[in-house]
C-alpha positions, 0 to 999 in steps of 0.5 A: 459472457464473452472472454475477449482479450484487449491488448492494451499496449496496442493503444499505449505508447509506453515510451511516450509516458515515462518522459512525463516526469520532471526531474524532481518527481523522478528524484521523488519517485525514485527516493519513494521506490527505494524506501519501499525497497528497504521496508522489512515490511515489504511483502507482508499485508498491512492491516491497520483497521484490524490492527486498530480494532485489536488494540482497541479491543486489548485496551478495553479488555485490560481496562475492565479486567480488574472491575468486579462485577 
């Protein structure tokens, strides 16, 4: 196993992508980061698979807790 470092940037000419964009997608891309930007969530991890499968998991078990065996 080799540990070869390739500098991407070499082969990127960064300031040719940033003008991709047309004026409503910066606007776009700009309203985007600034929503990110005021989330309270930022920085936290979102998992909504384990949150679903707990909810679910509550549902059924308030569902059943007043079945008599």
């Amino acid at each position: 196993m080799s540990n070869t470092f390739v500098d991407t940037m070499d082969d990127t000419d960064v300031m040719e992508m940033q003008d991709d964009l047309t004026p409503e997608e910066k606007a776009d891309w700009f309203c985007s980061i600034e929503h990110d930007l005021r989330n309270p969530n930022r920085g936290k991890v979102h998992r909504p698979i384990e949150m679903f499968w707990q909810k679910l998991e509550d549902s059924v078990k308030k569902h059943y807790a007043g079945v008599s065996r």
